[in-house]
C-alpha positions as CSV (number, residue, x, y, z in Angstrom):
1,X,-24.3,-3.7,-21.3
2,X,-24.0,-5.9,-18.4
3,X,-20.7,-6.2,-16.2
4,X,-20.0,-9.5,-17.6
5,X,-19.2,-8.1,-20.6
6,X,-16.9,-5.7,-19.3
7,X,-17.5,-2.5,-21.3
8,X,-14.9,-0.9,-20.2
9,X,-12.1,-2.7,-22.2
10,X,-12.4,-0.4,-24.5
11,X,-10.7,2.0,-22.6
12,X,-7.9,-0.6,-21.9
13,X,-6.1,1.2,-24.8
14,X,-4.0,-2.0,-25.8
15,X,-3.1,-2.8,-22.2
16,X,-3.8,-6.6,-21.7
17,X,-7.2,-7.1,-20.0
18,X,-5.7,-9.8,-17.3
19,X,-2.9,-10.5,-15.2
20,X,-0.3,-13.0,-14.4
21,X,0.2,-13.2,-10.9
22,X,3.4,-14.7,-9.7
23,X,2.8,-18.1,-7.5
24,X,5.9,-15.7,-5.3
25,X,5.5,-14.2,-2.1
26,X,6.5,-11.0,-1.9
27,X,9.7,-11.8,-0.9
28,X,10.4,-14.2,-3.4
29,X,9.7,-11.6,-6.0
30,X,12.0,-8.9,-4.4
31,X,14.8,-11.4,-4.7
32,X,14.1,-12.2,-8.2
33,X,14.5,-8.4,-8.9
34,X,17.3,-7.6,-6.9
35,X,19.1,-10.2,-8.9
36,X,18.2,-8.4,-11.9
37,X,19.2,-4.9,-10.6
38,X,21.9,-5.3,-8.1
39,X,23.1,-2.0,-9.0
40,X,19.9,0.2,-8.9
41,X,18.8,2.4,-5.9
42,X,16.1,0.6,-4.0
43,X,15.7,3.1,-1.1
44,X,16.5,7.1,-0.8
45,X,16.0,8.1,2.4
46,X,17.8,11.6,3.6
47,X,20.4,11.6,1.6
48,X,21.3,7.7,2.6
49,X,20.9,5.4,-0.7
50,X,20.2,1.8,-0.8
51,X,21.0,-0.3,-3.3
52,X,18.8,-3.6,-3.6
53,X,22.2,-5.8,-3.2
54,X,22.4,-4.1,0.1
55,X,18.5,-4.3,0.7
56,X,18.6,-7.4,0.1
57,X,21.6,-7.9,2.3
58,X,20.1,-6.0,5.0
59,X,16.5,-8.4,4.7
60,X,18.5,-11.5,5.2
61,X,20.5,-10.7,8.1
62,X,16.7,-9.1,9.5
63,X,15.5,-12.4,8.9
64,X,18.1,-14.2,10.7
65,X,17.7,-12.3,13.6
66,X,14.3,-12.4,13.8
67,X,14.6,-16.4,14.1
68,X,17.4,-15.6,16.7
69,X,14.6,-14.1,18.4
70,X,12.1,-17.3,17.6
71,X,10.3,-15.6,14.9
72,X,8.8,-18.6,12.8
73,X,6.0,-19.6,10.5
74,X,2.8,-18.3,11.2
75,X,3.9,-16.1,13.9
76,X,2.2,-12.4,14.1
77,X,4.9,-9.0,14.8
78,X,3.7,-5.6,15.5
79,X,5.2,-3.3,13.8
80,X,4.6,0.2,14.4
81,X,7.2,2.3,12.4
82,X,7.0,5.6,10.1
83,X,8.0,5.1,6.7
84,X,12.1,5.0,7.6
85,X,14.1,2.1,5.6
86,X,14.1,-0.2,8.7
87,X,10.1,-1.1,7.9
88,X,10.9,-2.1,4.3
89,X,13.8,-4.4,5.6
90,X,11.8,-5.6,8.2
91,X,8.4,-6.1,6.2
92,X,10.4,-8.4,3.6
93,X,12.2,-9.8,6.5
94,X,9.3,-11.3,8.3
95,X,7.6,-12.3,4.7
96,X,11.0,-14.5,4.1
97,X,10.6,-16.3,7.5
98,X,6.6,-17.0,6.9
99,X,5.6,-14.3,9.6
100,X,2.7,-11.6,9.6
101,X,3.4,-8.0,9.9
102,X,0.6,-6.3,12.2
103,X,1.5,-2.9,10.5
104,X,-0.1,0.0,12.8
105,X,0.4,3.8,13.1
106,X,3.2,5.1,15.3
107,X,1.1,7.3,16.6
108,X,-1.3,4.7,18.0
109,X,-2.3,5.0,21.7
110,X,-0.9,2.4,24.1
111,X,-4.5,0.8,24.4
112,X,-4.7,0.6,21.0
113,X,-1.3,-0.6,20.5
114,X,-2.4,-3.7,22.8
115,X,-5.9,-4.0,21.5
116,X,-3.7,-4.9,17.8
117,X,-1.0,-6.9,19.1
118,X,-4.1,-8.9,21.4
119,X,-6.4,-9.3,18.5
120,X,-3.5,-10.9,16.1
121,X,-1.7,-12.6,18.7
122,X,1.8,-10.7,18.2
123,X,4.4,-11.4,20.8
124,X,7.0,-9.4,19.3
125,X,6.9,-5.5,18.8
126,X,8.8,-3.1,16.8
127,X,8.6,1.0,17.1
128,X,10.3,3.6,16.6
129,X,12.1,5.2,20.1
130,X,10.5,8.9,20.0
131,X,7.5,7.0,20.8
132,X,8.6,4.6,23.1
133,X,6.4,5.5,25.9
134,X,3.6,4.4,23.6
135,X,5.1,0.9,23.2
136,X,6.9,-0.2,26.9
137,X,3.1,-1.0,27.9
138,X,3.3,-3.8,24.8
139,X,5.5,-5.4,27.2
140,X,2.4,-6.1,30.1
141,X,0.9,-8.4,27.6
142,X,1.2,-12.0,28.4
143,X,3.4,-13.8,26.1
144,X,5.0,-10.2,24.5
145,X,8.4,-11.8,24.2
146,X,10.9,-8.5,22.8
147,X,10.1,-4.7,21.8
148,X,12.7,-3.4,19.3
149,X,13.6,0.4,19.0
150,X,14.1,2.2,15.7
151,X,15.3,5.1,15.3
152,X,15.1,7.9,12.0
153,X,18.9,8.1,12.3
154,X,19.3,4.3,11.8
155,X,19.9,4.7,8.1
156,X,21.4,8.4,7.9
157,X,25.0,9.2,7.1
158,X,27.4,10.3,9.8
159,X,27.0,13.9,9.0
160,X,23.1,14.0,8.8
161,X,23.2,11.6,12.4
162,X,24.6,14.3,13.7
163,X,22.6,16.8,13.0
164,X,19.4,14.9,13.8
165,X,21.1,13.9,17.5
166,X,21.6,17.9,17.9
167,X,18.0,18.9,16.8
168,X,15.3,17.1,16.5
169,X,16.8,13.9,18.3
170,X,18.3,15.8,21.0
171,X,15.2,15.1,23.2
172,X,14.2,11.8,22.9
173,X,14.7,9.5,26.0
174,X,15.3,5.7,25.1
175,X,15.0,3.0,27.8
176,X,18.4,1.4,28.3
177,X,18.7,-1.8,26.3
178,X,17.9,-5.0,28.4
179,X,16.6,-8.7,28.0
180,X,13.4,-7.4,26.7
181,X,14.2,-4.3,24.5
182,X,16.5,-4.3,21.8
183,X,17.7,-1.1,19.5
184,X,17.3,-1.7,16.0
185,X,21.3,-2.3,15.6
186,X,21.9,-5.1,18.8
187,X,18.7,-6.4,17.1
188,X,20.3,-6.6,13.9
189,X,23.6,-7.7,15.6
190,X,21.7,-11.5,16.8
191,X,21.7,-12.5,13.0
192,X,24.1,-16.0,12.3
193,X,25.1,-17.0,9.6
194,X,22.2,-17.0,7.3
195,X,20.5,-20.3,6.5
196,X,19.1,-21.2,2.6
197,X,15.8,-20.0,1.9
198,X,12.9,-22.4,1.8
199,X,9.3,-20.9,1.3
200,X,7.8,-21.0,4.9
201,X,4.0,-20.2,3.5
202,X,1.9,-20.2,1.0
203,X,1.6,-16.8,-1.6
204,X,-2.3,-17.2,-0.1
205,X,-1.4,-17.0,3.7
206,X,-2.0,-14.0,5.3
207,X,1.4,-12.0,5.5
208,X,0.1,-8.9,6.7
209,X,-2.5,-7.6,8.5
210,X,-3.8,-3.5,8.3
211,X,-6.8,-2.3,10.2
212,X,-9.5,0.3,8.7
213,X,-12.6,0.3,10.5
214,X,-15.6,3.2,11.5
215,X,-16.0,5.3,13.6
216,X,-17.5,3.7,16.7
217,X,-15.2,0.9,17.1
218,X,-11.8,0.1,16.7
219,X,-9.9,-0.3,13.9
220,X,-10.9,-3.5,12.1
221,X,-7.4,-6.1,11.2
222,X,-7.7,-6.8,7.8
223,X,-5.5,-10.0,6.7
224,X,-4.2,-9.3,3.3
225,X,-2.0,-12.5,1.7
226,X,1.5,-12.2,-0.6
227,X,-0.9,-13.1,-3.7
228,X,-3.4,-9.8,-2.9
229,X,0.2,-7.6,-2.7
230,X,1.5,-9.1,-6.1
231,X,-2.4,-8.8,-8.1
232,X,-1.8,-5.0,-7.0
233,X,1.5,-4.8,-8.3
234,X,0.7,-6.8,-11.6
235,X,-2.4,-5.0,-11.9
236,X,-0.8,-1.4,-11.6
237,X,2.3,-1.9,-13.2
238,X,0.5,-3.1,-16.5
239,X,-1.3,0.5,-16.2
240,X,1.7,2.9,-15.3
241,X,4.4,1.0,-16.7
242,X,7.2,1.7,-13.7
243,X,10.0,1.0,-15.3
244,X,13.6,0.2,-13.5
245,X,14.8,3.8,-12.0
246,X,11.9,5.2,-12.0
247,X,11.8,6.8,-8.7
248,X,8.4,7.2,-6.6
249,X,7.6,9.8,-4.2
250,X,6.5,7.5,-1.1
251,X,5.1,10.1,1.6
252,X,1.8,7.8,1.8
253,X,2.9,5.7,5.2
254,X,3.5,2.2,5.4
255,X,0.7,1.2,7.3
256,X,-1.5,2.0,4.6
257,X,-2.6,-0.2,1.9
258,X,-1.9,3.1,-0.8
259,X,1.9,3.6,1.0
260,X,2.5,0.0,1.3
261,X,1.3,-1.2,-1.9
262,X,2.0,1.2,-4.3
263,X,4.7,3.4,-3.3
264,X,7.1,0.5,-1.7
265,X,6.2,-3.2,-3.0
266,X,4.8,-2.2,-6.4
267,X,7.9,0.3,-7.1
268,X,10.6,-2.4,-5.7
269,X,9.4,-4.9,-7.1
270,X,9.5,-3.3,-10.7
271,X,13.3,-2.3,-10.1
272,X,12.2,1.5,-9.0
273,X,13.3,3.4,-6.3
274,X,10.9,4.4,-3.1
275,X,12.1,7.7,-1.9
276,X,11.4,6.9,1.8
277,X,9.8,10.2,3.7
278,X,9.0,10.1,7.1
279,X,7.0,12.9,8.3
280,X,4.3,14.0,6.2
281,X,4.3,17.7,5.8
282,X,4.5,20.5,2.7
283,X,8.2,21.7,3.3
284,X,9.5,17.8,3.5
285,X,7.4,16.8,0.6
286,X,8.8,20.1,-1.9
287,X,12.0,19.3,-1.0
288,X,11.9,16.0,-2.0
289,X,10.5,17.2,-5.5
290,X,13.4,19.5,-5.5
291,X,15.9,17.1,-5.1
292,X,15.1,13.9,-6.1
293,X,12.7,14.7,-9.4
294,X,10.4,11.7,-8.7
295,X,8.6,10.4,-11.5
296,X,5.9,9.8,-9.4
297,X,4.4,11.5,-6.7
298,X,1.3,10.8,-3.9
299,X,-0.5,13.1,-2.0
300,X,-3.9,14.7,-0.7
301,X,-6.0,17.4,-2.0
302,X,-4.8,19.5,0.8
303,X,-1.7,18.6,0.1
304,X,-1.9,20.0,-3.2
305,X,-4.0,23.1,-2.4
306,X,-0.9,23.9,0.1
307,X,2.1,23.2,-2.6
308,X,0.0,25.7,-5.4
309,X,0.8,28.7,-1.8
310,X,4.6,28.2,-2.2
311,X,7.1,30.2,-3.6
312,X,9.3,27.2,-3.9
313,X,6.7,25.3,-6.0
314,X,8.3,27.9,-8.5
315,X,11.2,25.7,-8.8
316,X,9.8,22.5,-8.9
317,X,10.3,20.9,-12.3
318,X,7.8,18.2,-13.8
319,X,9.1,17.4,-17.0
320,X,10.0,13.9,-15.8
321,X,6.8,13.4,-14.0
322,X,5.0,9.9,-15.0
323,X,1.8,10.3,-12.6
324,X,0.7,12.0,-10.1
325,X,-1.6,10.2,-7.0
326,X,-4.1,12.0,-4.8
327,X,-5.9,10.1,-2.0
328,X,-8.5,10.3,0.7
329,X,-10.1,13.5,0.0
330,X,-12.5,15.1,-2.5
331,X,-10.7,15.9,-5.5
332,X,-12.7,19.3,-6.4
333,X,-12.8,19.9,-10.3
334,X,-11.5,23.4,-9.7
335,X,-8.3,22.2,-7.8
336,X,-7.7,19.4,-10.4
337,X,-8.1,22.3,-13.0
338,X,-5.5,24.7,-11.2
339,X,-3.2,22.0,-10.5
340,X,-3.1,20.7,-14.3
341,X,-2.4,23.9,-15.1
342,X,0.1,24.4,-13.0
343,X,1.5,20.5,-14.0
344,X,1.7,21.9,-17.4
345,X,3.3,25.4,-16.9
346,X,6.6,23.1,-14.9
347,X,7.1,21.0,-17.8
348,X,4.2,18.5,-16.7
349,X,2.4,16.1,-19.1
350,X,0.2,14.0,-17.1
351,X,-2.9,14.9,-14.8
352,X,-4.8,14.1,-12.2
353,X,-7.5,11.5,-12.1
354,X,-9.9,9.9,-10.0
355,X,-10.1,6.0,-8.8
356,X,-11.6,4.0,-5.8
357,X,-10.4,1.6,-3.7
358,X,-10.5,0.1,-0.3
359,X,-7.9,-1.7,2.1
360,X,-10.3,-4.9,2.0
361,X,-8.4,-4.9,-1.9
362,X,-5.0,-3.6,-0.9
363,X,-6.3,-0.7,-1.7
364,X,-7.2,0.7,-5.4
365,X,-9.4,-1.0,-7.6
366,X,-11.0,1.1,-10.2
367,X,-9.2,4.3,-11.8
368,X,-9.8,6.3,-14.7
369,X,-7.7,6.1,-18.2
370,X,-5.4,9.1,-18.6
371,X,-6.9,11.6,-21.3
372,X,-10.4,9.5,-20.4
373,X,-11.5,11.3,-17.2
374,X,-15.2,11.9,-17.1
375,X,-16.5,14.6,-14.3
376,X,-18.0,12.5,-11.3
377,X,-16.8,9.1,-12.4
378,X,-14.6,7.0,-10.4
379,X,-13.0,5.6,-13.1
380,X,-13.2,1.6,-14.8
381,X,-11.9,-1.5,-13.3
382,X,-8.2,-2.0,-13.5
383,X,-6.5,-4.7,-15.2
384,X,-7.2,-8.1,-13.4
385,X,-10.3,-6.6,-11.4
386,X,-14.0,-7.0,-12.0
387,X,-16.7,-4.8,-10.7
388,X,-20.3,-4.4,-10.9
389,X,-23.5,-2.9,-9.1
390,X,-26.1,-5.2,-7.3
391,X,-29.4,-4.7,-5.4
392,X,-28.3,-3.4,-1.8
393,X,-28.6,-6.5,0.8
394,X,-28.9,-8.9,-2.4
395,X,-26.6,-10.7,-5.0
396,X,-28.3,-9.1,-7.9
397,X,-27.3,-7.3,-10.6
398,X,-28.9,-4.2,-11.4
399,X,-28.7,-2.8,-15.3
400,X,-26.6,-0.1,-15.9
401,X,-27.8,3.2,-14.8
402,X,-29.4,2.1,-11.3
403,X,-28.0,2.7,-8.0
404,X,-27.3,-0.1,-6.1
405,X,-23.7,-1.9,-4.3
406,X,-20.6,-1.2,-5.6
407,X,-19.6,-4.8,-5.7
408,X,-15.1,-6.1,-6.7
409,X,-13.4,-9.7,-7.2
410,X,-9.9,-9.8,-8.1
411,X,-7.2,-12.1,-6.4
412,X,-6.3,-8.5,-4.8
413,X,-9.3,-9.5,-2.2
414,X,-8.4,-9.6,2.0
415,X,-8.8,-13.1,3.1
416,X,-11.0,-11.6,6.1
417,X,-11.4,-9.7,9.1
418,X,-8.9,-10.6,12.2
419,X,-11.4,-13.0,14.6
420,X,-14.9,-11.9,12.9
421,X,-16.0,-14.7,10.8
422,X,-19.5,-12.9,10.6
423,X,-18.0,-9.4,9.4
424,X,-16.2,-11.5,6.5
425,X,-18.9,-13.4,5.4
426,X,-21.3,-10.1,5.2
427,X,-18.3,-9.0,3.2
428,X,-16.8,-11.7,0.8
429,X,-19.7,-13.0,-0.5
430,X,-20.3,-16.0,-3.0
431,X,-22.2,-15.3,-5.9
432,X,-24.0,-17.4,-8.4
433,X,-21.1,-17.1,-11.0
434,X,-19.2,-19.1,-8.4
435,X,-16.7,-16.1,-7.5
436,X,-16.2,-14.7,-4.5
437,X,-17.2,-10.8,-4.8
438,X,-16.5,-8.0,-2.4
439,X,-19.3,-5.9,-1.2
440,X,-17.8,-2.3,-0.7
441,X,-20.9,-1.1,1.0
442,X,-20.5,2.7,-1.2
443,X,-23.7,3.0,-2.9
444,X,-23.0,3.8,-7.0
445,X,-24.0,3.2,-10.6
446,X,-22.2,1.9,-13.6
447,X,-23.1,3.7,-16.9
448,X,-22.9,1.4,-20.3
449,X,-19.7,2.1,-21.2
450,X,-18.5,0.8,-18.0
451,X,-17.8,3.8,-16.0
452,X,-18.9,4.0,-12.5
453,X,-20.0,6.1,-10.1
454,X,-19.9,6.9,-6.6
455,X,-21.5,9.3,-4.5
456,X,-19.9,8.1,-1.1
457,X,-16.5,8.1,-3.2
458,X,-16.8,12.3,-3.2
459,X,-18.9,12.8,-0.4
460,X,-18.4,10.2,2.7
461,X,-22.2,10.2,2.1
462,X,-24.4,7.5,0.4
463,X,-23.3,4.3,2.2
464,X,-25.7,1.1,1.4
465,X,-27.8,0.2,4.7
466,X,-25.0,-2.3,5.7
467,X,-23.8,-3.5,9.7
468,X,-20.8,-1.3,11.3
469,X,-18.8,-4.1,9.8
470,X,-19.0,-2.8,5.9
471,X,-15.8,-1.8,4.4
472,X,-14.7,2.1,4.6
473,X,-12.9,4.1,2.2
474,X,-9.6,5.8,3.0
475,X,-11.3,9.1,4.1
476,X,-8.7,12.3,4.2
477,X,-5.9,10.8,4.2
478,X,-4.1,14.1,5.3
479,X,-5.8,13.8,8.9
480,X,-4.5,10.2,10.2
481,X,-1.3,12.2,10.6
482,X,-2.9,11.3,13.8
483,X,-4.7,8.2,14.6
484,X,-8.2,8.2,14.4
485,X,-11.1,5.8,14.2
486,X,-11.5,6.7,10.1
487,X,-11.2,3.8,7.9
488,X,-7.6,3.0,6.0
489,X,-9.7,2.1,3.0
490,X,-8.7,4.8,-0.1
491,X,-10.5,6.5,-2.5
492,X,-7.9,8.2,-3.8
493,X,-7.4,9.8,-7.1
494,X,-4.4,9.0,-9.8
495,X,-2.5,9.7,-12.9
496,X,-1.0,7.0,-14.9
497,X,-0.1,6.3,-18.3
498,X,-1.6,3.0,-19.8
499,X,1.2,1.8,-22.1
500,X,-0.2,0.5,-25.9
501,X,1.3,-3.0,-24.9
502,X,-0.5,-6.1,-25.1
503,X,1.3,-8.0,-23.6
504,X,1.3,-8.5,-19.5
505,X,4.0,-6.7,-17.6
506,X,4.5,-9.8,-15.1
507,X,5.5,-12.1,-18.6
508,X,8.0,-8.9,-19.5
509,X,9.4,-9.1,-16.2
510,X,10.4,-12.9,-16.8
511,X,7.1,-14.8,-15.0
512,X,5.7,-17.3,-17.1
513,X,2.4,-18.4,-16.8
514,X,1.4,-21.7,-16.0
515,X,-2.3,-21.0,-15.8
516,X,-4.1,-17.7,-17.4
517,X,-7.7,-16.9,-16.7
518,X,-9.5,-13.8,-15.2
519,X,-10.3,-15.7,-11.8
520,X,-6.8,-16.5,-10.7
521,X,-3.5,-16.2,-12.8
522,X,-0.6,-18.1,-11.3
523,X,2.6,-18.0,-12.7
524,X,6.0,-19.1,-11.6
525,X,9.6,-17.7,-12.4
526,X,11.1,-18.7,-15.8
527,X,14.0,-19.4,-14.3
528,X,12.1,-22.1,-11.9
């Protein structure tokens, strides 16, 4: 059965086979939601909770002081910040004034720092003050206009401030405050009295920009648009069904498609709350399963592997557990067996499952229907998302069974590579259906039931013959603890529930649609 016929809606399980996208930006549709759940915990972060009245609060004074500071329209900011509450305020900050958020790792090198803010044109900088060293040299570029300074305490309680200023804060050396760098709170302090919203840009405009690229060049910047961020949100939330409360465990950073997308914008969004953790690491992560009892959770096979050696995994209760998300790594059938198991014997009913996905699409794109896991498959197409396998170096298809291109289209697509027209055309091709398809560059197969399958999705092996510029998956996610030339793209493994609905979680959210089709589902707020 060919692709067009998408075999795999049988697997859909009642969950409607295409999505409304809001015509929002991402702010737009954090505002809408905020007014729906004043009340509900948006952020937990150390003990500090944020309601989205105060979120909200928080992203408009942001806002206002980032046109203080002569943020506008179209502008680019480098933002270089763990996952701490200040990026979420500031990400939906700079959406609601029509800027670009150049989201990099904090642990980027200074040369790499200025090879992203050069490449995107930012003249503004936020980091976070532990690595400030890293960041003054942002300040040599011509045209850098301010660098802000976070800090992890800018969000903590008195009691837990004081206990991070005597520990692990007690050593880190800040450049006094001047003309040119700005703490977080004086930063916060140049917002007037805020001024009515009007929509600055388009839902299509690029709003953010993360970089994934090989291994003998820099990171590539990948422009990625309000609409791409809402498909993922539509698209996921008609599978998993996050429901207002629901609390996600968002250890996946921020300057990651996987931590950006799913753990923060498609859990606020939906009225959940992102339980913010900024250090990656076993003891932080078990703690936060202790306390909080997420109802989602992300990690990495080693990851994992290490919480199965703990004692304190003992008392680690699943019972409210809704999915559980494993990226960048192989996903061995042995540790998914020993981990069900041990899902199970802690009150667990879910288990983990295997998907694909790449930054160039926000990040996932296929996954596999819970109880529906076949050994070796990468899953089926997701709501929204179409997907099929084409002669390497061509545009066509191949029957089911061969190997050939693993080949997406979705409005979930990048709208290119940052100053390498040639990389996005390789990439975003046109094809004779008159869509615009993504060409992964993973070699695979589709069987005729619609499941496909990936060798480079298990192996980092079996790439198509493509240029340097093909997209890479997110490989070991576990290792860019530190940066590294690896791509940011993910093929990362999941659990979700696919709710017997049929009908589309944007409409149940109050969207109506005022155009439906699988190529590009616009829909504006009922309340318009």
């Amino acid at each position: 059965m060919a692709s067009s016929e998408r075999p795999w809606l049988q697997f859909y399980n009642g969950v409607d086979s295409d999505i409304d996208v809001p015509d929002a930006t991402m702010f737009e549709w954090l505002r809408e939601t905020a007014m729906k759940y004043p009340n509900n915990m948006a952020i937990a972060y150390l003990g500090t909770r944020v309601s989205f009245e105060r979120l909200m609060k928080d992203v408009e004074r942001c806002a206002s002081a980032l046109d203080a500071m002569g943020v506008g329209a179209g502008d680019s900011v480098l933002v270089s910040l763990p996952n701490i509450p200040d990026v979420v305020v500031l990400f939906y900050a700079l959406n609601r004034v029509g800027a670009r958020a150049v989201m990099t790792h904090p642990l980027s090198s200074a040369d790499e720092l200025k090879h992203f803010a050069t490449e995107t044109e930012a003249h503004w900088a936020f980091g976070v003050d532990m690595f400030a060293e890293r960041l003054l040299p942002l300040l040599e570029l011509e045209g850098m206009q301010k660098l802000v300074l976070s800090s992890v305490a800018d969000y903590l309680g008195p009691v837990m401030t004081v206990g991070y200023k005597l520990t692990k804060g007690r050593g880190i050396k800040v450049p006094p405050p001047n003309p040119v760098i700005l703490k977080w709170a004086g930063f916060m302090k140049m917002a007037t009295t805020p001024v009515a919203y009007k929509r600055q840009r388009s839902p299509r405009d690029g709003s953010a920009v993360l970089f994934s690229g090989g291994t003998t060049s820099l990171p590539k910047g990948i422009e990625l648009s309000s609409l791409a961020f809402n498909g993922l949100a539509c698209s996921m939330n008609s599978l998993i069904g996050i429901e207002p409360a629901d609390k996600v465990l968002a250890i996946m950073p921020a300057f990651h498609g996987f931590g950006l997308g799913l753990c923060i914008h498609c859990t606020l969004i939906a009225g959940g709350t992102s339980l913010l953790v900024p250090e990656v690491g076993t003891k932080t992560y078990i703690e936060a399963l202790i306390k909080y009892k997420p109802n989602y959770i992300a990690g990495v096979p080693t990851l994992y592997q290490a919480l199965l050696q703990l004692d304190d995994f003992d008392k680690v209760d699943f019972a409210q557990l809704k999915g559980a998300y494993c990226g960048g790594d192989t996903l061995t059938p042995d540790l998914k067996r020993r981990f069900d198991e041990a899902l199970a014997s802690r009150g667990g009913r879910v288990e983990l499952e295997e998907g694909y996905g790449l930054t160039e699409c926000v990040t996932g794109c296929i996954i596999s229907p819970t109880g529906q896991y076949r050994t070796g498959s990468i899953g089926v197409p997701m709501p929204g998302i179409w997907a099929k396998i084409v002669k390497p170096d061509t545009l066509d298809e191949v029957p089911p069974g061969a190997e050939g291109e693993i080949c997406v289209r979705s409005d979930m697509l990048m709208n290119g590579y940052i100053g390498d027209e040639e990389a996005t055309n390789n990439t975003l091709r046109l094809h004779d259906d008159g869509e615009t398809w993504l060409h992964t560059g993973d070699l695979g197969t589709m069987d005729s039931d619609g499941y496909f399958f990936s060798p480079a999705a298990s192996s980092g092996s079996s790439r198509s013959p493509a240029s340097p510029s093909t997209p890479h998956r997110w490989n070991n996610f576990w290792k860019t603890t530190q940066p590294s030339r690896k791509s940011a793209s993910s093929a990362y493994r999941t659990t979700t529930r696919w709710p017997a609905s049929k009908h589309s979680w944007c409409r149940s959210q109050g969207w109506s649609p005022t155009r439906r089709s699988t190529r590009n589902c616009v829909t504006t707020p009922s309340n318009a």
